[in-house]
C-alpha positions as CSV (number, residue, x, y, z in Angstrom):
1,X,124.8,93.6,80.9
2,X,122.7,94.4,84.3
3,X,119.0,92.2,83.9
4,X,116.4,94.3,85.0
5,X,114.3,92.8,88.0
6,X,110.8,93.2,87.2
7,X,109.0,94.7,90.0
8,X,105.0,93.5,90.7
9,X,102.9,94.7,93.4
10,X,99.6,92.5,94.4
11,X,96.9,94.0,97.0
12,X,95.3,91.2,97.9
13,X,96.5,88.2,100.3
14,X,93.6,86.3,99.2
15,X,94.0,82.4,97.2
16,X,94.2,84.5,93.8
17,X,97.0,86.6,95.5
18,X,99.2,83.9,97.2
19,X,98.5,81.7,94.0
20,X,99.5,85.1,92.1
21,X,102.6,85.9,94.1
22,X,103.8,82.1,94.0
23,X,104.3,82.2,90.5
24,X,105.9,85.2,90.0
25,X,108.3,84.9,92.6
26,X,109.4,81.6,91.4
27,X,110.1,83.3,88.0
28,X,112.3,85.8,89.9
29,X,110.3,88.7,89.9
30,X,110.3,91.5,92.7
31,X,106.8,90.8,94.0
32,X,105.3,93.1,97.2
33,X,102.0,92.0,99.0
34,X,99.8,94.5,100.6
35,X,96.8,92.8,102.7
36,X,95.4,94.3,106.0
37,X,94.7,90.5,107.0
38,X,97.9,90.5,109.3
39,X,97.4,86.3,108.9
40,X,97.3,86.1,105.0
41,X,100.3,88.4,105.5
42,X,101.9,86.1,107.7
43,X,101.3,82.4,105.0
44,X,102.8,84.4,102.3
45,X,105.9,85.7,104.5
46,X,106.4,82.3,106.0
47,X,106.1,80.7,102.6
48,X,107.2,82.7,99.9
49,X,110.0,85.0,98.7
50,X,108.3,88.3,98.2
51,X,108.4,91.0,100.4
52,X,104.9,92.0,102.7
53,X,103.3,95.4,103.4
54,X,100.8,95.1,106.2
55,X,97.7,97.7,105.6
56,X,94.6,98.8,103.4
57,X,96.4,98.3,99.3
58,X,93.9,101.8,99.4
59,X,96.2,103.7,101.6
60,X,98.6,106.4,99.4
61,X,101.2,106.1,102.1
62,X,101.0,102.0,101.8
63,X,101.0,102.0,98.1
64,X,104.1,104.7,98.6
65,X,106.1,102.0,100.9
66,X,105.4,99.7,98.9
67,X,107.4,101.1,96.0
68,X,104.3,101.6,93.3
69,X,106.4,104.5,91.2
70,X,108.9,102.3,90.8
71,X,106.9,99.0,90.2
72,X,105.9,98.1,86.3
73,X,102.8,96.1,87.3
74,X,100.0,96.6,89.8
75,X,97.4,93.9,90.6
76,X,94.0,94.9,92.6
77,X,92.7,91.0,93.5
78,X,91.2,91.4,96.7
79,X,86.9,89.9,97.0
80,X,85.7,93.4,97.2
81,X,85.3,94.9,93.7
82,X,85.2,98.6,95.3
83,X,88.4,98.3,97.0
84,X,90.1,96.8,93.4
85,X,88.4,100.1,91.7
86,X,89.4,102.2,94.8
87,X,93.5,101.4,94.7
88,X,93.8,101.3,90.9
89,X,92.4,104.9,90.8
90,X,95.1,105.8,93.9
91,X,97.6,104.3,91.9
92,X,97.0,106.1,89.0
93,X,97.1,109.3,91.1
94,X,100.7,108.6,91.9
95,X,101.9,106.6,89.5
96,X,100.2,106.8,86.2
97,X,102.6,105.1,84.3
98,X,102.0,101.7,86.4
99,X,100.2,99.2,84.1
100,X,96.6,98.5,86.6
101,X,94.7,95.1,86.3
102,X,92.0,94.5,88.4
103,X,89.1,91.6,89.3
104,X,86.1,93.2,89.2
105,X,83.1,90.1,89.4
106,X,80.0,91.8,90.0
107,X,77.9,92.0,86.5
108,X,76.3,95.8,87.5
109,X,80.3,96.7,86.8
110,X,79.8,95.4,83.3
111,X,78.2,98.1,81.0
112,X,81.3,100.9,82.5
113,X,84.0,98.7,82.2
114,X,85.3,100.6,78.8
115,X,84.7,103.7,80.3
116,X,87.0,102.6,83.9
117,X,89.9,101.5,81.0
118,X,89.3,105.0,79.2
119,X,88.9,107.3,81.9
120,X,90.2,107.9,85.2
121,X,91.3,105.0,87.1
122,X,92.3,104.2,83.6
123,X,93.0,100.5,84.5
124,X,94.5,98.7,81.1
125,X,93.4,95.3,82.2
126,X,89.7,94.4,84.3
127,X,89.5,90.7,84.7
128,X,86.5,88.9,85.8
129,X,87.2,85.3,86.1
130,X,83.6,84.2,86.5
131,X,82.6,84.8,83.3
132,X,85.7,83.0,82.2
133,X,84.2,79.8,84.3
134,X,80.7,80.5,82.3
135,X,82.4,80.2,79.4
136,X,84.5,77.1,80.1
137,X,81.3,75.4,82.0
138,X,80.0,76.1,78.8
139,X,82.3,74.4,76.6
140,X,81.9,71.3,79.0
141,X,78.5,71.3,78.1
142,X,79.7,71.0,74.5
143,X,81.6,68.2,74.5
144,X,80.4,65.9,77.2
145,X,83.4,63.2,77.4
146,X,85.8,66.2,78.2
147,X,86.7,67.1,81.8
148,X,89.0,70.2,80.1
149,X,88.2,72.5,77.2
150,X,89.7,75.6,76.0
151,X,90.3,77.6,72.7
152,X,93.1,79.2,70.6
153,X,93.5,81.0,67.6
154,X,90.1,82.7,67.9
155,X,88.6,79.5,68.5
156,X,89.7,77.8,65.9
157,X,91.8,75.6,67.6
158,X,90.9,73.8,70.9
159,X,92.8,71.9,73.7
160,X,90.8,68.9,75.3
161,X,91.4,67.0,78.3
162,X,89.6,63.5,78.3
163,X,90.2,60.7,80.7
164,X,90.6,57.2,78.5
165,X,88.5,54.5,78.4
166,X,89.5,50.7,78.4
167,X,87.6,50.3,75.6
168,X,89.4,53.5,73.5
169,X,91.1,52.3,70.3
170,X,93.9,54.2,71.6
171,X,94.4,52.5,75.2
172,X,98.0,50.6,74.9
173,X,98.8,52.2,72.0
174,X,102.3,54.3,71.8
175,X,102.3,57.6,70.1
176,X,104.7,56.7,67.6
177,X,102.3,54.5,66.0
178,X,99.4,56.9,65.7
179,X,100.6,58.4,61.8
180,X,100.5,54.9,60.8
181,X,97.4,54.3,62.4
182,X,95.3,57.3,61.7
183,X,97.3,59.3,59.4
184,X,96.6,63.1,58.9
185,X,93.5,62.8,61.6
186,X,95.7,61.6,64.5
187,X,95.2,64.4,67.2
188,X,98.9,65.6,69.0
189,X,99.1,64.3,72.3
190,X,100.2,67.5,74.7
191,X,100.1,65.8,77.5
192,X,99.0,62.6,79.8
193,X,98.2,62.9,83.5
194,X,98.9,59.9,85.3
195,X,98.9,59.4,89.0
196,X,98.5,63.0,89.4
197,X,101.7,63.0,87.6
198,X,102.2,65.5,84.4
199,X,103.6,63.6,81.3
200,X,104.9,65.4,78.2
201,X,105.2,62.4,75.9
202,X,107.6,61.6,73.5
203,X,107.2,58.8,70.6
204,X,107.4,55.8,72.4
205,X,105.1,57.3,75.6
206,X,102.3,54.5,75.7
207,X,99.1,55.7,76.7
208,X,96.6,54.1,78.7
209,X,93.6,53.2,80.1
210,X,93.0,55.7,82.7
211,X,95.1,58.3,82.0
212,X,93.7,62.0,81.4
213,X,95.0,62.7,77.7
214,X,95.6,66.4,76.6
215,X,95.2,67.0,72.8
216,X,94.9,69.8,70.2
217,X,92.2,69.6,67.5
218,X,90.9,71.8,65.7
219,X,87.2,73.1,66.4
220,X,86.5,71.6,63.0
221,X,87.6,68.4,63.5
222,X,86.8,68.0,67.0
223,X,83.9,65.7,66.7
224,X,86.0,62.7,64.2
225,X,88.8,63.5,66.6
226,X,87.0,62.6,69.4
227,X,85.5,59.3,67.8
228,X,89.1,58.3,67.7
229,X,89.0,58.1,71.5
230,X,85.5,56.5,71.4
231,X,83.6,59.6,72.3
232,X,80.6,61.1,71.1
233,X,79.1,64.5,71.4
234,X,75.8,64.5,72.7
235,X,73.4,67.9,72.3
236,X,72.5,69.2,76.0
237,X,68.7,69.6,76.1
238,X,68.0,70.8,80.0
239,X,70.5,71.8,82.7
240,X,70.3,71.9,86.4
241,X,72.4,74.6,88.1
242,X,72.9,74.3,92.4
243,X,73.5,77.5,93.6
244,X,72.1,80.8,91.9
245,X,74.7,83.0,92.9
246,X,76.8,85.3,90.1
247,X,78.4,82.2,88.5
248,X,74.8,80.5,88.4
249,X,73.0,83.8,87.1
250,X,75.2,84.3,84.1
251,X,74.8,80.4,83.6
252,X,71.4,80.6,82.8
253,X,71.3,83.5,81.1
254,X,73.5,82.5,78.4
255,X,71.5,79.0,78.3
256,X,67.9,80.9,77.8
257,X,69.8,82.0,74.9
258,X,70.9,78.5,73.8
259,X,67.4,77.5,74.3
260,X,68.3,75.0,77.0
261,X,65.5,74.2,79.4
262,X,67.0,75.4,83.1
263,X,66.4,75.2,86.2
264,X,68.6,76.6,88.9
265,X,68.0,75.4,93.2
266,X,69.0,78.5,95.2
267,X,69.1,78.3,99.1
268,X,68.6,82.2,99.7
269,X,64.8,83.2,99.0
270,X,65.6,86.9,98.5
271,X,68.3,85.6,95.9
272,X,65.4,83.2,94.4
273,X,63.1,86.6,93.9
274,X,65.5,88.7,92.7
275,X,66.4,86.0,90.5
276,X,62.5,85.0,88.6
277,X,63.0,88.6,88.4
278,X,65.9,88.8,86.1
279,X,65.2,85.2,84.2
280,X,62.8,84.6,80.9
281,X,62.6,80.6,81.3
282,X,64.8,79.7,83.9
283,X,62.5,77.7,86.8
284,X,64.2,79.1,90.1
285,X,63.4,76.4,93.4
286,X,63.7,77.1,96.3
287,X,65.6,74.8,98.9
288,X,69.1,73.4,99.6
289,X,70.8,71.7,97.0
290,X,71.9,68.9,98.7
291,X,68.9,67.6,99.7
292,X,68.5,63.8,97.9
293,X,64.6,63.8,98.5
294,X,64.2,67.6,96.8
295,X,66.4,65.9,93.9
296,X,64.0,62.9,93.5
297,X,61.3,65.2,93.5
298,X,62.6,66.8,90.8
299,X,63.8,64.2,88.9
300,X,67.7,65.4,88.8
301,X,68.5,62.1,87.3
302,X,66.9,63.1,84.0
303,X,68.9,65.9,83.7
304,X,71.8,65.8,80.9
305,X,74.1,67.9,83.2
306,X,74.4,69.7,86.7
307,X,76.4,72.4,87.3
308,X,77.3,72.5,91.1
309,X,78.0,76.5,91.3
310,X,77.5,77.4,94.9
311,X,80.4,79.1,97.3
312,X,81.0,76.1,99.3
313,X,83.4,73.4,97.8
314,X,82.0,70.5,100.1
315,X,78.4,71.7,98.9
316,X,79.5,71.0,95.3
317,X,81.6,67.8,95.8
318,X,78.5,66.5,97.6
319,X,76.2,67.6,95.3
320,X,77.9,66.0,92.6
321,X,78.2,62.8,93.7
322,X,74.5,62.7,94.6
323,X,73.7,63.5,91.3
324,X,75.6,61.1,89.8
325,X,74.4,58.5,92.2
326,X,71.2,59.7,90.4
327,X,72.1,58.6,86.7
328,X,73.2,62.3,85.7
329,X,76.0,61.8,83.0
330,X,77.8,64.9,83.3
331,X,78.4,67.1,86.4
332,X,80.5,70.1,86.4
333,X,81.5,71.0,89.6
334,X,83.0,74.2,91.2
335,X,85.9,74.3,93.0
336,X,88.3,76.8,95.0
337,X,90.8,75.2,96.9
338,X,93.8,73.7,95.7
339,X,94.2,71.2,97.7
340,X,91.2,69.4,96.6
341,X,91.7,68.9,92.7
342,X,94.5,65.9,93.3
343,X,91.6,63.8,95.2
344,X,88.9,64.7,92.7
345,X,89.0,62.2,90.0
346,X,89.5,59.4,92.5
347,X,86.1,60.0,93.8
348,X,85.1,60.4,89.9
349,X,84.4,64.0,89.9
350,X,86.4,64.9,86.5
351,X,84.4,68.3,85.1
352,X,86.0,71.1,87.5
353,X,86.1,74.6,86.8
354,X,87.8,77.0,89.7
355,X,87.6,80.8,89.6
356,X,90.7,81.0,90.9
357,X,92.6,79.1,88.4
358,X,90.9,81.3,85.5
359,X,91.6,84.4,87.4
360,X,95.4,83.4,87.3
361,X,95.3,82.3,83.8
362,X,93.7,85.5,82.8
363,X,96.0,87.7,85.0
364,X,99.2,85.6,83.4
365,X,98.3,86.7,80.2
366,X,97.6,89.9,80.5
367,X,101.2,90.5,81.8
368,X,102.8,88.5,79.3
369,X,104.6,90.7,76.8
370,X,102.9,91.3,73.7
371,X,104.6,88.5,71.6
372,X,102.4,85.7,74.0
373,X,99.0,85.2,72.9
374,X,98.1,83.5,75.9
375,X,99.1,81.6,78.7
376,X,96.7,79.1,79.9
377,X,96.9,76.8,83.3
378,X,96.1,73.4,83.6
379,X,95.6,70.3,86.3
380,X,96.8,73.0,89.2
381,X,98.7,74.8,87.8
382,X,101.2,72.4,87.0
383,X,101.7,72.6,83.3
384,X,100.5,75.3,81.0
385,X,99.9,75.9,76.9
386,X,101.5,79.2,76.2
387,X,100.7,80.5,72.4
388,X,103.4,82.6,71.0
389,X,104.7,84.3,67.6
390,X,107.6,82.5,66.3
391,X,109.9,85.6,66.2
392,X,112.5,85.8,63.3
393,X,115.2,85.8,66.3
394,X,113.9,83.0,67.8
395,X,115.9,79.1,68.1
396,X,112.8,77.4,66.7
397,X,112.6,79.2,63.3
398,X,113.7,78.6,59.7
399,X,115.0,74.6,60.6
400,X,113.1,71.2,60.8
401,X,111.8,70.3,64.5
402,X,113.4,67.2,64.8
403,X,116.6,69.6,64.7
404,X,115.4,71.3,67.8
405,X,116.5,70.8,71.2
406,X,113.2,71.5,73.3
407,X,113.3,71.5,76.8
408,X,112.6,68.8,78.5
409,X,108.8,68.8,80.1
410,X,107.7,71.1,77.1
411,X,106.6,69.7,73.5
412,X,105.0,71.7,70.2
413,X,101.7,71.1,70.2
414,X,100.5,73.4,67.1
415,X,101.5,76.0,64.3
416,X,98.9,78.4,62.8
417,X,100.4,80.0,59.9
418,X,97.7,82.1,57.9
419,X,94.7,79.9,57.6
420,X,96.4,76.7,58.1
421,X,96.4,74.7,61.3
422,X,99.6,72.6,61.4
423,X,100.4,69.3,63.3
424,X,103.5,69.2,64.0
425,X,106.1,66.4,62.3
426,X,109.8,66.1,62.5
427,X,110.4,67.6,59.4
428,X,108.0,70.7,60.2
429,X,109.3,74.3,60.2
430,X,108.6,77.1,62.1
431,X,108.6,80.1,60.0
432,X,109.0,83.6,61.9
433,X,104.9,85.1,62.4
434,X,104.2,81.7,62.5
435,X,101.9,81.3,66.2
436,X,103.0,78.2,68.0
437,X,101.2,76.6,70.7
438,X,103.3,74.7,73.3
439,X,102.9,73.2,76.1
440,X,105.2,73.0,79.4
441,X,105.2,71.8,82.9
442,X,106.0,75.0,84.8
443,X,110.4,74.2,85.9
444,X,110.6,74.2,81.3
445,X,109.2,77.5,81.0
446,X,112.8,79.7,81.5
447,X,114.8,77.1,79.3
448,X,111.5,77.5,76.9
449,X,112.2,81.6,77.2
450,X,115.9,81.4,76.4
451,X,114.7,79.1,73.1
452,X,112.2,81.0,71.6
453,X,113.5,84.6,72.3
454,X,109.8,85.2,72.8
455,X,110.4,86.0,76.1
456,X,108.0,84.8,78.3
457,X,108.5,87.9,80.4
458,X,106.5,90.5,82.1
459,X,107.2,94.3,81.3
């Protein structure tokens, strides 16, 4: 039987685009690049296997070269919202039957973006991966000891990333010897990042002091689970935001709602009016964000966080590390290129949140077929929890776990059947509807396809 190759076509040569392209070519998918930017062109030719258009992704004839009537996926990620809007509505001029997904950022997009999925461009998916960083700078908030949060299951379940302490009950300790230990409250261990290496543990995987532990709780058990690691959670009172661009604005709107005392330091002074404009409570200052004696001045050490949010990755790494010269606790801190996030936790920046790495996460699964739930990147891309439904086909239903040959690099971290939130144990079974949450580092994800039939495949 002839396998059909599954063809994608990206405008936008941008870090989402190349990041985008990456991944999708190494899961050997037909990808085609359109960027004017003859240079972007040029990294992804010289680095990756897809094939390259050279021109405006708005130009019919481009899009026509391209292949877009034969292509089952088209991705508008370039930074200009109007171009992303422009091709998805040429697209759906000449090929209507493409699935469209665009990044659309700016918030005045907001209130149309049912009627731009409803009416022409008629584009199934808009992402906008800053209000996906909002959210998760928000959850970060939430639980202060994490450097990583993210939900499942409608929230009910969460995945947290926390770096160990020496003084954790669990440091030395090897999984197998967390039922005895802690019985039903032991969390499952998804994964331990050590030397900027990605562990899936097994039962005799010791953990240690220093290593970033991945776990599923549930949202309901979240705070106990977290006392197991020696962490507590700590209600956020005021909040300090550097940089009062988009990322910062929808910040501090959704604090004013939480009642958290804000203040946000914006460089630009037409972006500081515009923004006491649009805020209730929020104090907007004006000056650079970097500056140590405006942050004495304004006492930045007595803030519970700061949120470094500005468009310049060496602004935010600096401005991080001055605050937490300061005393500030907890400083979440934005980042966009790659390359940095291996060097990070060495200078003891731990809370990161990247726009890029959401975008892809969102853009992943939204292309996933319709069996994934979602499809969620971690530490670089490097490993990634996929939520699925067990299919009644699949090799993991309808027989205990410890008769399952999972890949290696991929472990079940969860079942949700109904109402009930299962930790796995070896004599667990997977029933088909069940949703399982797994996690792999990304060379286990095509054994993972082939085993759960559930193929993590792109239409």
């Amino acid at each position: 039987m002839r396998i059909k190759i599954v063809k994608i076509i990206i405008v936008g040569a941008g870090e989402v685009g190349y990041n985008i392209a990456n991944r999708l070519s190494s899961e050997s998918k037909r990808v085609t690049v359109i960027d004017k930017d003859k240079s972007a062109i040029q990294r992804l030719a010289e680095n990756l296997d897809v094939q390259t258009v050279t021109a405006s992704g708005s130009n019919p004839k481009a899009l026509i070269e391209a292949g877009i009537k034969d292509a089952e996926i088209f991705l508008a990620v370039t930074d200009s919202d109007e171009i992303n809007l422009l091709t998805c509505l040429m697209v759906n001029l000449i090929s209507p039957t493409t699935k469209k997904l665009a990044r659309v950022r700016n918030s005045d997009f907001d209130p149309y973006h049912e009627r731009l999925k409803k009416e022409n461009p008629h584009i199934d998916t808009i992402i906008n991966p800053e209000i996906e960083v909002v959210n998760t700078i928000r959850k970060l908030m939430e639980v202060p000891g994490a450097v990583d949060v993210g939900d499942f299951v409608d929230g009910r379940v969460k995945y947290v990333g926390i770096r160990l302490d020496s003084y954790s009950p669990m440091a030395g300790m090897k999984l197998i010897d967390f039922s005895s230990k802690f019985g039903e409250d032991r969390p499952l261990i998804a994964a331990v990042i050590r030397s900027n290496e990605v562990i899936v543990p097994r039962g005799n995987t010791q953990i240690q002091a220093g290593d970033l532990i991945y776990f599923i709780s549930e949202t309901k058990k979240l705070k106990k689970t977290l006392n197991l690691f020696g962490k507590k959670i700590q209600p956020v009172r005021n909040a300090l935001i550097i940089g009062g661009g988009r990322i910062g604005e929808r910040l501090a709107k959704m604090l004013e709602l939480d009642s958290i005392k804000t203040k946000i330091i914006e460089s630009d002074i037409n972006r500081c009016h515009y923004l006491s404009e649009k805020m209730n409570k929020t104090v907007i200052l004006h000056g650079d964000g970097s500056d140590q004696k405006l942050f004495r001045e304004e006492n930045v050490g007595n803030s519970d966080v700061v949120v470094s949010a500005t468009n310049d990755d060496e602004t935010n790494i600096l401005v991080s590390l001055l605050a937490k010269n300061l005393g500030v606790q907890t400083t979440i801190t934005r980042i966009e290129k790659s390359n940095y996030f291996p060097l990070l936790s060495t200078i003891g920046i731990e809370k990161v949140v990247s726009p890029r790495l959401s975008a892809i996460s969102s853009i992943l699964q939204e292309v996933r077929k319709g069996k994934v739930l979602s499809d969620i990147s971690i530490f670089g891309e490097r490993g990634e929890f996929i939520e699925a439904v067990a299919l009644e086909s699949s090799g993991i239903t309808d027989k205990p776990l410890k008769r399952i040959s999972f890949p290696k690099g991929a472990i079940l971290a969860c079942i949700i059947r109904e109402t009930n939130i299962i930790i796995p144990k070896g004599d667990s079974v997977i029933k088909p509807g069940d949703s399982v949450i797994i996690f792999a580092v990304k060379a286990a994800v095509k054994k993972l396809e082939k085993l759960l039939t559930v193929k993590l495949d792109f239409f």
